[in-house]
DRENLO-255724 format. One line per field, with one value per residue: z, x, y negated of N, C-alpha, C in turn; chain. Coordinates in nm, 2 decimals. Example, Ala and Ser with C-alpha at 12.3 -4.5 7.8 and 13.67 -1.06 7.14 Angstrom:
residues 2
n.w = 0.78 0.71
n.u = 1.32 1.28
n.v = 0.57 0.22
ca.w = 0.78 0.71
ca.u = 1.23 1.37
ca.v = 0.45 0.11
c.w = 0.78 0.79
c.u = 1.32 1.29
c.v = 0.33 0.00
c = A A
***
This chain:
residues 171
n.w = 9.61 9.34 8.99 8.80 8.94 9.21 9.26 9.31 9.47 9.55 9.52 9.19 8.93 8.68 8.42 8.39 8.12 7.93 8.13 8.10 7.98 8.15 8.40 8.67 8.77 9.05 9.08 9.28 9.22 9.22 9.49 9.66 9.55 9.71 10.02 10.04 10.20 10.46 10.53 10.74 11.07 11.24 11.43 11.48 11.28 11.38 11.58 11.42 11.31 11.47 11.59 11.41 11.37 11.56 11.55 11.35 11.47 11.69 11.52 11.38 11.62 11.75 11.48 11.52 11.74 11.72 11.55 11.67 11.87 11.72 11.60 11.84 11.80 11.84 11.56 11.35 11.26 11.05 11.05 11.09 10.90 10.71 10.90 10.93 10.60 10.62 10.79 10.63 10.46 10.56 10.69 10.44 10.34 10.55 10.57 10.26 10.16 10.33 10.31 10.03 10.05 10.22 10.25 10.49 10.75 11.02 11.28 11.19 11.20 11.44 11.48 11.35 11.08 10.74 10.41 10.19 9.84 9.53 9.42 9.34 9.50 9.86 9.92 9.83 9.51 9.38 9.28 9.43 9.68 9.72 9.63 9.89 10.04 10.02 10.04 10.30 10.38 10.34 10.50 10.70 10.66 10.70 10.97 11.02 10.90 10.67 10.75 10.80 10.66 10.64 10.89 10.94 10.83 10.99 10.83 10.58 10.33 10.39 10.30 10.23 10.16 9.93 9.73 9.67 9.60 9.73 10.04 10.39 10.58 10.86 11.03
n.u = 6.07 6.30 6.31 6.42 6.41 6.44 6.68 6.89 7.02 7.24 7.54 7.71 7.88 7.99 7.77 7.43 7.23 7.06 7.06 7.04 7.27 7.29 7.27 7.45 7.63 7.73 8.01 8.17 8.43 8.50 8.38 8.59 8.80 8.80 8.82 9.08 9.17 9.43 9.72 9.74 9.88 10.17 10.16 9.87 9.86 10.06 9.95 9.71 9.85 9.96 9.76 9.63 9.84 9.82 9.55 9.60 9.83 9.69 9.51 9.66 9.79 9.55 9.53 9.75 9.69 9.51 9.58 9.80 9.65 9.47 9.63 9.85 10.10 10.36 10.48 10.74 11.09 11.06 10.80 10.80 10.83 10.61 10.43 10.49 10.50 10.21 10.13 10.22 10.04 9.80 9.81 9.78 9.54 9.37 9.47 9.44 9.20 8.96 9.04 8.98 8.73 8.58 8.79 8.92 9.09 9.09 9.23 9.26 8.99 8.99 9.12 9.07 9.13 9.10 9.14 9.06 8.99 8.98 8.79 8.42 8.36 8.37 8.62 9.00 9.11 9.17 9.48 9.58 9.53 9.71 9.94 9.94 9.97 10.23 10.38 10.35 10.42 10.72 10.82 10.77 10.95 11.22 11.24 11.09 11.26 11.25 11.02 11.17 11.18 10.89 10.93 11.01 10.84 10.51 10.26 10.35 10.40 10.38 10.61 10.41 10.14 10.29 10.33 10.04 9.93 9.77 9.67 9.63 9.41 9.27 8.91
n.v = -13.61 -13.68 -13.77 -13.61 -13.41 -13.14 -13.07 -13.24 -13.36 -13.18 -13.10 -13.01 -12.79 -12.92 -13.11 -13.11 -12.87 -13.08 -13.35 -13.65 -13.88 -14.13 -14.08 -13.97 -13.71 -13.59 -13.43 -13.07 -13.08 -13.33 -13.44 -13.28 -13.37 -13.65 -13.56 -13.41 -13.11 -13.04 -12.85 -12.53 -12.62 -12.42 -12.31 -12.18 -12.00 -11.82 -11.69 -11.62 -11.39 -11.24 -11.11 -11.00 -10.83 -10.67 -10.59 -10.39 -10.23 -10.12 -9.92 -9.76 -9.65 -9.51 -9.34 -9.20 -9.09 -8.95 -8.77 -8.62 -8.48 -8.33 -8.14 -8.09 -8.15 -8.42 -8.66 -8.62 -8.67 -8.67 -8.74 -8.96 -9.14 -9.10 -9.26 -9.57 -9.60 -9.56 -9.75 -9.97 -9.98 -9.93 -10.18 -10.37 -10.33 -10.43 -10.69 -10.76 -10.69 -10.82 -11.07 -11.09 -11.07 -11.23 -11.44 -11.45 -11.29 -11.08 -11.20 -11.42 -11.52 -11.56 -11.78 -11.96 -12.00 -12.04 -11.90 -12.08 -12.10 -12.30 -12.24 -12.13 -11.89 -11.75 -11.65 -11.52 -11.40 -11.06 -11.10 -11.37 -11.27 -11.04 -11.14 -11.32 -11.14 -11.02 -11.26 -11.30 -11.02 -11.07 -11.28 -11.11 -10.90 -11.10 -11.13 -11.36 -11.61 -11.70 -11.89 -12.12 -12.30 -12.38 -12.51 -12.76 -12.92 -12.96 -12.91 -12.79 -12.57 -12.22 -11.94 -11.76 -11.93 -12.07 -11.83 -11.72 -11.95 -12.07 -12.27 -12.20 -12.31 -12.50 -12.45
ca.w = 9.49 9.20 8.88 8.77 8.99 9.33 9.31 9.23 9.57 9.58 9.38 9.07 8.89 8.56 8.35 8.33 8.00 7.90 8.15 8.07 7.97 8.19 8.50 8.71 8.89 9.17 9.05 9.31 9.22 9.26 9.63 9.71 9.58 9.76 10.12 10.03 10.31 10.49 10.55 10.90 11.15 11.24 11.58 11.44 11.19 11.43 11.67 11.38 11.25 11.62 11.61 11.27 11.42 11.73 11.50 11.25 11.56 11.76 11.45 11.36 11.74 11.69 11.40 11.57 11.87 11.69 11.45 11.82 11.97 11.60 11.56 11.94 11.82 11.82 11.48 11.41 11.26 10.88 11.02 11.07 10.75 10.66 11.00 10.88 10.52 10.67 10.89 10.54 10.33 10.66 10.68 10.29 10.35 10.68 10.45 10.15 10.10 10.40 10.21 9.87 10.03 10.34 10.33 10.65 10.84 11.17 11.32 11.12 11.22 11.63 11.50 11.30 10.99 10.62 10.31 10.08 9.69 9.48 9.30 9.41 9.57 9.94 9.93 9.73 9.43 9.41 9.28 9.50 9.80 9.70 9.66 10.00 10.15 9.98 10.12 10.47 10.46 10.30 10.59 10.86 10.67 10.71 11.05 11.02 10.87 10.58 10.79 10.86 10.55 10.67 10.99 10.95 10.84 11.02 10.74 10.50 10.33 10.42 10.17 10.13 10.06 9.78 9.63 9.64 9.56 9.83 10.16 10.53 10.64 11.01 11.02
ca.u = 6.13 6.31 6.27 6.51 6.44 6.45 6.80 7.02 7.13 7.34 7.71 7.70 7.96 7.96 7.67 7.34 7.21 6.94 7.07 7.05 7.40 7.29 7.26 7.57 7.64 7.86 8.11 8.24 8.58 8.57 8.40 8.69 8.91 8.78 8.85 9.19 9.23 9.56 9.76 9.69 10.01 10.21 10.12 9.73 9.90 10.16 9.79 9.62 9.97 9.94 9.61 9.61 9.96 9.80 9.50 9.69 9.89 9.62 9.45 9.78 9.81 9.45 9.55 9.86 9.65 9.40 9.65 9.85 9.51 9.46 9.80 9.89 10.25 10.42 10.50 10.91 11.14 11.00 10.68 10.77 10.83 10.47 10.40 10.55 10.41 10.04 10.14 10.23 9.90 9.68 9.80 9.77 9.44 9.33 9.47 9.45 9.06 8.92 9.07 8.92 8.59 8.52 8.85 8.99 9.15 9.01 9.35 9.27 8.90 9.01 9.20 8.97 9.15 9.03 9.20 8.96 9.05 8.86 8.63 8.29 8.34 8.48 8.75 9.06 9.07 9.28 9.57 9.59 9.55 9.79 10.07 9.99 10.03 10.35 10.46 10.37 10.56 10.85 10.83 10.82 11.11 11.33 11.19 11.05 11.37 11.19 10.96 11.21 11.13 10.77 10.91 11.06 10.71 10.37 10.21 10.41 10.31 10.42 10.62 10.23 10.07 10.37 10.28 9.94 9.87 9.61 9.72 9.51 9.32 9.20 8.80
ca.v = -13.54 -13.70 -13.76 -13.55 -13.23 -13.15 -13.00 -13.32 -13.40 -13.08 -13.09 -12.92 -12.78 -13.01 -13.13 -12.99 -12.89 -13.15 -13.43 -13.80 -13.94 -14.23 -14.02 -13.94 -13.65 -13.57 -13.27 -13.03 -13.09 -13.44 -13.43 -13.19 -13.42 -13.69 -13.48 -13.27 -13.01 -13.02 -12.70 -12.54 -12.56 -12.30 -12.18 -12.13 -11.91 -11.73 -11.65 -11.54 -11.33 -11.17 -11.08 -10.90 -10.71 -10.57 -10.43 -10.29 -10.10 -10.04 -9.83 -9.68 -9.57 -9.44 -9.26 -9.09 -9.00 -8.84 -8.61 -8.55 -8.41 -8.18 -8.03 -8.08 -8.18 -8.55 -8.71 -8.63 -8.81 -8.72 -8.78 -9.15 -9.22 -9.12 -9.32 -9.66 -9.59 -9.56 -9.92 -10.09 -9.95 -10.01 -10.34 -10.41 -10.26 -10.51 -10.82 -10.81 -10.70 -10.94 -11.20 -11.13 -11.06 -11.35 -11.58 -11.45 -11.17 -11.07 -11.30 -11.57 -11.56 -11.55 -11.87 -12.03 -12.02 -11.94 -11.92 -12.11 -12.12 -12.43 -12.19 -12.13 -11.77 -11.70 -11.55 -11.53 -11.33 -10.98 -11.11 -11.42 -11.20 -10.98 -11.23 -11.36 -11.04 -11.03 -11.37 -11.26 -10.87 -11.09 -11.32 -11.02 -10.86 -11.13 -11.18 -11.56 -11.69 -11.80 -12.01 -12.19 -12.41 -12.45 -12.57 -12.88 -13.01 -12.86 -12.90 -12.76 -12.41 -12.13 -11.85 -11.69 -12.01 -12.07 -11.71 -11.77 -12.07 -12.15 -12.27 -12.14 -12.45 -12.49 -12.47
c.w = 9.39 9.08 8.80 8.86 9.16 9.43 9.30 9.36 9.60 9.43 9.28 9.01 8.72 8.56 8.34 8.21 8.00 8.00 8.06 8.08 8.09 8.39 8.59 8.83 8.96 9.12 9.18 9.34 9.25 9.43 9.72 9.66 9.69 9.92 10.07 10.19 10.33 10.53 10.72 10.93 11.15 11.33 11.57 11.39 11.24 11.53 11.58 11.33 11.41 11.61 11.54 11.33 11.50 11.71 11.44 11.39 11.64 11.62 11.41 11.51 11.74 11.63 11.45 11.67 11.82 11.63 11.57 11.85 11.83 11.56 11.71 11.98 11.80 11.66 11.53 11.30 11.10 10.91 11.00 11.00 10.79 10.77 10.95 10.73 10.54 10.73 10.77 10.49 10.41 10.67 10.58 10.36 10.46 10.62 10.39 10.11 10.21 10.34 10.12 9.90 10.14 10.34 10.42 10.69 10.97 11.25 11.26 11.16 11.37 11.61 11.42 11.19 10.91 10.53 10.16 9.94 9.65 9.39 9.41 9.53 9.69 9.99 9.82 9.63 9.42 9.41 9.36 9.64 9.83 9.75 9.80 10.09 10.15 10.03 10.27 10.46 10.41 10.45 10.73 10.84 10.72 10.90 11.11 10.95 10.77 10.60 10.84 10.75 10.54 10.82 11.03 10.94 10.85 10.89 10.57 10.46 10.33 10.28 10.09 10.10 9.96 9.66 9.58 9.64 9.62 9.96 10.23 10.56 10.79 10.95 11.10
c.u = 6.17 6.29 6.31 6.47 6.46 6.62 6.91 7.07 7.25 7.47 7.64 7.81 7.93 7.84 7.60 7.31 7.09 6.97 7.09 7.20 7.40 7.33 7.39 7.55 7.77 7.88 8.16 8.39 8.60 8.54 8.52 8.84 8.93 8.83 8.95 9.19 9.43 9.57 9.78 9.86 10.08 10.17 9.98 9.81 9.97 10.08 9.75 9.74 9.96 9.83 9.60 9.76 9.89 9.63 9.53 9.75 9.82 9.56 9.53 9.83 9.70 9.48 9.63 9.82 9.57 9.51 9.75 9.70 9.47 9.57 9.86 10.04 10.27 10.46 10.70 10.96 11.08 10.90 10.68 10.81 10.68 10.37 10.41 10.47 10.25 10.02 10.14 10.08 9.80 9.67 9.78 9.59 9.32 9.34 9.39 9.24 8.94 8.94 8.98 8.74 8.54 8.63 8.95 9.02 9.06 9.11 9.28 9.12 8.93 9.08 9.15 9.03 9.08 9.16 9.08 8.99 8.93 8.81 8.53 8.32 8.43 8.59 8.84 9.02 9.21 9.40 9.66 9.66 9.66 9.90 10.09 10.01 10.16 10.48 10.46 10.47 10.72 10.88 10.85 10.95 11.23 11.36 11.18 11.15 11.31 11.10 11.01 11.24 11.01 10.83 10.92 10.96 10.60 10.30 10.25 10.39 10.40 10.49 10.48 10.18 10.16 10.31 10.15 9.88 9.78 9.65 9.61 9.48 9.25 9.03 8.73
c.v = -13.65 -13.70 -13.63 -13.42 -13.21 -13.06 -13.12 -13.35 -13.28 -13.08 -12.96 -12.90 -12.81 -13.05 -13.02 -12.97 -13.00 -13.29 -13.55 -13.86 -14.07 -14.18 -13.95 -13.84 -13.59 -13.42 -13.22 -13.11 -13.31 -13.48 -13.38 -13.33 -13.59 -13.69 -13.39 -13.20 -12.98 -12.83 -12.70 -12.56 -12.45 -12.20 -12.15 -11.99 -11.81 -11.65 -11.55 -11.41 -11.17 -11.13 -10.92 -10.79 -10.60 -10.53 -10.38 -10.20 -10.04 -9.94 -9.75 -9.59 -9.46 -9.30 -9.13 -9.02 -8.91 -8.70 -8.50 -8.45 -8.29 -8.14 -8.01 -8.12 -8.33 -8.52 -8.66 -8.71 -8.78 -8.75 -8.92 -9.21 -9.26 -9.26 -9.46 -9.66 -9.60 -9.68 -10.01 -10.06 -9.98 -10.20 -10.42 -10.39 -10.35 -10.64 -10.87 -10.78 -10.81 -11.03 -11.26 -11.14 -11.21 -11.47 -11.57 -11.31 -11.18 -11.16 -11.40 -11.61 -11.59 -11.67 -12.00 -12.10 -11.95 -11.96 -11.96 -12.19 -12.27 -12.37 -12.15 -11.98 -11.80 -11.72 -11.55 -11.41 -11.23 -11.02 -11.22 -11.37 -11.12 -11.04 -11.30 -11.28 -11.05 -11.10 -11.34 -11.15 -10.96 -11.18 -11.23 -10.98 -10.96 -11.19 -11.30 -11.60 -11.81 -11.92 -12.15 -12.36 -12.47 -12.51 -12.70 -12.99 -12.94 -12.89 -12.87 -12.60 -12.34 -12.03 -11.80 -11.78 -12.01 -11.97 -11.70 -11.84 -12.15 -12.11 -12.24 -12.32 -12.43 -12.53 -12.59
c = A A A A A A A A A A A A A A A A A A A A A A A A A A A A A A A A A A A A A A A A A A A A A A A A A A A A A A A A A A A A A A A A A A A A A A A A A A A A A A A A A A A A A A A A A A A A A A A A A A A A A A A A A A A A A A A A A A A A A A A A A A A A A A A A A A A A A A A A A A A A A A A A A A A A A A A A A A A A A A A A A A A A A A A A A A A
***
């Protein structure tokens, strides 16, 4: 044990109260800057993108089989509005709260990406998350085109890293 305490070998975020001006301790932020994390590739990201697709439709298949089996009738064509609407809010819904709570999607964990901010918690924070949903459905609407400005350099961020501010990192 040290003099100082038996916690000093772990980063701390700033000065403690009552430290010794003499005494120097290692910040967080400057370990981190020390090691920057590059931004993952694409084909991690196009894995984990696939992943998260095919459960989002498998639970939306789910969904439609079950309300088939309790009404006994197919979805028609007003139902697939509501159909389509229940695919965006599920998929908001599969995102955007994985994110804010672990970092990762169920795709992005099968790919061994996170999305890890430089504050102490997790996971992004709602508004983060949000915006990289945003950047991804704008990316599906235009189907990939826009990626075609992360392509030219694999490590270049993606529309959703832009929007939120915090690129996927391979683990």
């Amino acid at each position: 044990m040290s003099e100082n305490g038996p916690l000093d070998d772990f980063p701390l975020y700033g000065a403690t109260p009552g430290a010794d001006a003499g005494h120097a301790l290692v910040t967080v932020d400057a370990f981190e800057a020390a090691t920057p994390a590059a931004a993952a590739p694409l084909s991690p990201r196009l894995s984990a993108a696939a992943a998260d697709a095919a459960t989002v439709l498998l639970l939306a298949a789910l969904a439609i089989l079950a309300a088939r089996l309790a009404t006994g009738e197919s979805p028609g064509l007003s139902g697939l509005v509501w159909v389509i609407g229940f695919l965006l809010y599920l998929w908001a819904f599969a995102t955007i709260v994985p994110i804010m709570a672990f970092g990762r999607t169920v795709g992005m964990a099968l790919a061994d990406l996170s999305a890890r901010p430089d504050g102490p918690h997790a996971g992004l924070t709602a508004r983060e998350a949000f915006r990289r949903w945003l950047g991804t459905l704008a990316t599906a609407a235009t189907g990939g085109l826009l990626l075609l400005w992360s392509a030219r350099d694999p490590r270049a961020p993606t529309p959703a890293d832009r929007l939120s501010g915090c690129a996927l990192t391979l683990d």
